[in-house]
C-alpha positions in Angstrom: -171.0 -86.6 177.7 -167.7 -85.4 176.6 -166.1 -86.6 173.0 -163.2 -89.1 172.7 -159.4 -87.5 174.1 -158.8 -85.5 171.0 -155.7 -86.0 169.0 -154.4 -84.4 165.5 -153.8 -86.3 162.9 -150.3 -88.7 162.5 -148.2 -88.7 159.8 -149.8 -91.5 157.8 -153.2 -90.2 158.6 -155.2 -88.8 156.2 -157.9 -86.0 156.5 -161.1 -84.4 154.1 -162.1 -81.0 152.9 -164.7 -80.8 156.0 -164.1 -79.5 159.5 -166.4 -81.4 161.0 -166.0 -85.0 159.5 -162.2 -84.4 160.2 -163.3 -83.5 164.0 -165.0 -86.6 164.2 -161.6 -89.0 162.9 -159.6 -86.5 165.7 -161.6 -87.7 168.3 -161.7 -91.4 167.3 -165.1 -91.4 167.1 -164.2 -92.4 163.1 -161.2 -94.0 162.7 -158.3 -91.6 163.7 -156.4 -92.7 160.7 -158.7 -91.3 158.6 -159.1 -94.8 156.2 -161.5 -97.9 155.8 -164.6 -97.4 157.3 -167.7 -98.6 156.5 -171.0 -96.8 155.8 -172.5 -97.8 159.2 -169.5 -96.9 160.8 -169.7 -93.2 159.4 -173.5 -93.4 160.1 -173.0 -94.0 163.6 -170.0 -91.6 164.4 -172.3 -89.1 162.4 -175.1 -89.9 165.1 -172.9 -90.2 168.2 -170.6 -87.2 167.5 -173.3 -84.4 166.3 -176.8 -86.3 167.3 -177.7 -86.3 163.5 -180.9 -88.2 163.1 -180.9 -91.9 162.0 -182.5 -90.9 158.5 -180.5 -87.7 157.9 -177.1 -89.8 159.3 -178.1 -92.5 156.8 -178.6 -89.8 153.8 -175.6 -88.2 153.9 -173.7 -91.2 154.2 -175.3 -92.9 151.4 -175.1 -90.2 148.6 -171.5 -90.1 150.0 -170.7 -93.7 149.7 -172.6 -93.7 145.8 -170.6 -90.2 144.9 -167.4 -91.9 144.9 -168.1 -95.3 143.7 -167.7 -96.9 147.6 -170.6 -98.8 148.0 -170.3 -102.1 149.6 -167.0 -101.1 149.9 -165.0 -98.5 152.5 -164.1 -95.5 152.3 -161.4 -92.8 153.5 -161.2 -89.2 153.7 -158.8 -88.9 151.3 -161.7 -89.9 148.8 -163.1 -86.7 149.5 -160.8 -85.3 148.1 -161.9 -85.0 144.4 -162.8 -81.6 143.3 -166.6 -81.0 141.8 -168.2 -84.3 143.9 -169.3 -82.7 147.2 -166.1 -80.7 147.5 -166.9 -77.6 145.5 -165.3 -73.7 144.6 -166.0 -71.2 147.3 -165.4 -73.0 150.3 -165.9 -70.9 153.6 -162.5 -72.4 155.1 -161.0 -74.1 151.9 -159.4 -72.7 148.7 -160.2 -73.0 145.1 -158.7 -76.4 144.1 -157.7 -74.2 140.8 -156.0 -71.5 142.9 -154.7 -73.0 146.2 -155.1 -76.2 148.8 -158.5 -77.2 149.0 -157.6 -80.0 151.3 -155.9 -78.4 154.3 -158.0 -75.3 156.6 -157.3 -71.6 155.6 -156.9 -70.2 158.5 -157.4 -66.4 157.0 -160.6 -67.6 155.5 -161.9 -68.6 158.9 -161.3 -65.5 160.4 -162.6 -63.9 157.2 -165.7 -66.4 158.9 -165.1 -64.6 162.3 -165.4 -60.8 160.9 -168.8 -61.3 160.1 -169.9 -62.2 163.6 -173.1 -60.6 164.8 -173.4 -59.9 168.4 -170.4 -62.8 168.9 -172.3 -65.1 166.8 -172.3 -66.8 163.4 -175.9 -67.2 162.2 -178.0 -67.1 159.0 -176.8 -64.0 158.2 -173.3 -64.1 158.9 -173.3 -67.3 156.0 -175.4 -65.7 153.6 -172.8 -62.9 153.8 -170.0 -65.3 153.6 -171.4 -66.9 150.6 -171.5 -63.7 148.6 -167.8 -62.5 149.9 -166.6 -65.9 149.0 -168.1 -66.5 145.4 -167.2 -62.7 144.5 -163.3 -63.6 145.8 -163.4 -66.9 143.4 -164.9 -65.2 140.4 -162.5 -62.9 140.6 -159.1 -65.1 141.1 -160.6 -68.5 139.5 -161.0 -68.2 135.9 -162.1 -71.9 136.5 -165.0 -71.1 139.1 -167.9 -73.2 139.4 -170.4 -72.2 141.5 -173.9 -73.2 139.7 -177.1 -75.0 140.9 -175.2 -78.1 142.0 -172.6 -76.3 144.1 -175.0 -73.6 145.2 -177.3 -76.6 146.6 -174.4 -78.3 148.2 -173.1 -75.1 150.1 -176.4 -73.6 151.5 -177.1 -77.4 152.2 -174.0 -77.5 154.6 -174.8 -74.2 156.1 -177.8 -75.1 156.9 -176.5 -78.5 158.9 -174.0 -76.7 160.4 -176.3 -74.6 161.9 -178.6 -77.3 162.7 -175.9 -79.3 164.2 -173.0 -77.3 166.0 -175.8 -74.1 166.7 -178.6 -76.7 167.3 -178.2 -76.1 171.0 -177.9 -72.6 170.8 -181.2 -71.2 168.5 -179.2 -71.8 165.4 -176.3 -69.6 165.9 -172.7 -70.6 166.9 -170.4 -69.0 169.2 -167.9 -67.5 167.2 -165.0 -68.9 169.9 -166.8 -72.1 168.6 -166.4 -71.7 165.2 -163.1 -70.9 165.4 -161.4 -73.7 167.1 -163.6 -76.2 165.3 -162.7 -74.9 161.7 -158.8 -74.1 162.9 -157.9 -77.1 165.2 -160.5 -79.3 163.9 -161.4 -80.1 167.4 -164.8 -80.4 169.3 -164.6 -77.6 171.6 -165.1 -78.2 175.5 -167.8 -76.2 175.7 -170.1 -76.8 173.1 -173.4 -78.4 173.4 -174.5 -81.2 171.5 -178.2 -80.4 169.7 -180.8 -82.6 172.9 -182.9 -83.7 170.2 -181.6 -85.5 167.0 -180.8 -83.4 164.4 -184.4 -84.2 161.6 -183.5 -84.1 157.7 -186.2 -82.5 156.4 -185.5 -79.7 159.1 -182.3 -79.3 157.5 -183.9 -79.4 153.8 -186.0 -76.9 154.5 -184.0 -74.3 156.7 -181.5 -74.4 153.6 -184.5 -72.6 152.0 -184.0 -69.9 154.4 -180.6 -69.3 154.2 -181.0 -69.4 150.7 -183.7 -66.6 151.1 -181.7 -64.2 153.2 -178.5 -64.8 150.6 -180.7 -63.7 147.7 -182.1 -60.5 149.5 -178.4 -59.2 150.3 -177.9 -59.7 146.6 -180.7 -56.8 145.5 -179.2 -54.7 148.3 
């Protein structure tokens, strides 16, 4: 079944650090104005726009909700835009908040995403490589950077669910056409498959392992 008519964000609308969550307001399937939803609201859209599993839908969207002080209350996008909660230093598409916009897509740094295609595909070690490329770049310009166990979790965390989820179709690798107007226009391409099964939390948890694996080899290269 096709998304929502997609639609980019107004002029009063407000968006987050994340590709993906800022898909999923363009579409509708979250509000399109980007404000005052609930935490079943972002549950559900979580479910219905990237078949995430009730209990990893439920996870994310909790820790989310307690992070910035939201619960039993709503929240917008615009919440998520606090540096050092879940938005972190070495973003794949973001800046530094220290060094640049950490809000708004950098369209260099996706296709700094697409040059490390492998065979047309972003996969597990496509991100590893990323990862490495994109700490070395903040070290270097940041004299602020952050990137220790917390951030480390978070980012091989959302590697591994957006391989899960956007590659869950496709043997965990994403087509880098795919990537690319997902992460530039924020849009759920026409032809991407949504994962037939729901998308299991401790999958997720423990593939995050792997990636974490293959980024530490690359490192005693």
């Amino acid at each position: 079944m096709s998304p929502p008519e997609y639609m980019p964000p107004g002029e009063n609308d407000v968006r987050s650090p994340c590709p993906a969550i800022n898909a999923l307001a363009n579409h509708g399937i979250l509000p399109r104005s980007g404000k005052d939803f609930t935490m079943s609201r972002l549950i559900d859209a979580l479910r219905k726009g990237f078949n995430l599993g009730t209990a990893l839908a439920t996870w994310l969207a909790f820790w989310a909700f307690l992070f910035y002080g939201k619960f039993f209350r709503t929240m917008s996008l615009s919440d998520l835009h606090v540096h050092g909660i879940l938005e972190h230093d070495a973003s794949l598409s973001r800046q530094d908040d220290a060094i640049g916009d950490h809000i708004k897509v950098d369209k260099d740094l996706v296709d700094l995403i697409l040059s490390q295609k492998i065979d047309g595909k972003i996969n597990t070690e496509s991100l590893a490589k990323l990862s490495k490329i994109r700490q070395a770049d903040s070290k270097e310009r940041n004299k602020d950077f952050n990137f220790g166990w917390k951030q480390k979790t978070l980012a091989f965390g959302e590697y591994s669910l957006f391989l899960h989820t956007i590659g869950g179709a496709t043997n965990k690798e994403v087509d880098a056409k795919v990537v690319e107007i997902l992460f530039k226009e924020e849009r759920i391409p026409d032809d991407w498959k949504m994962p037939e099964t729901p998308v299991e939390l401790f999958k997720v948890l423990r593939y995050q392992k792997d990636i974490e694996k293959k980024y530490e080899e690359l490192n005693h290269e």
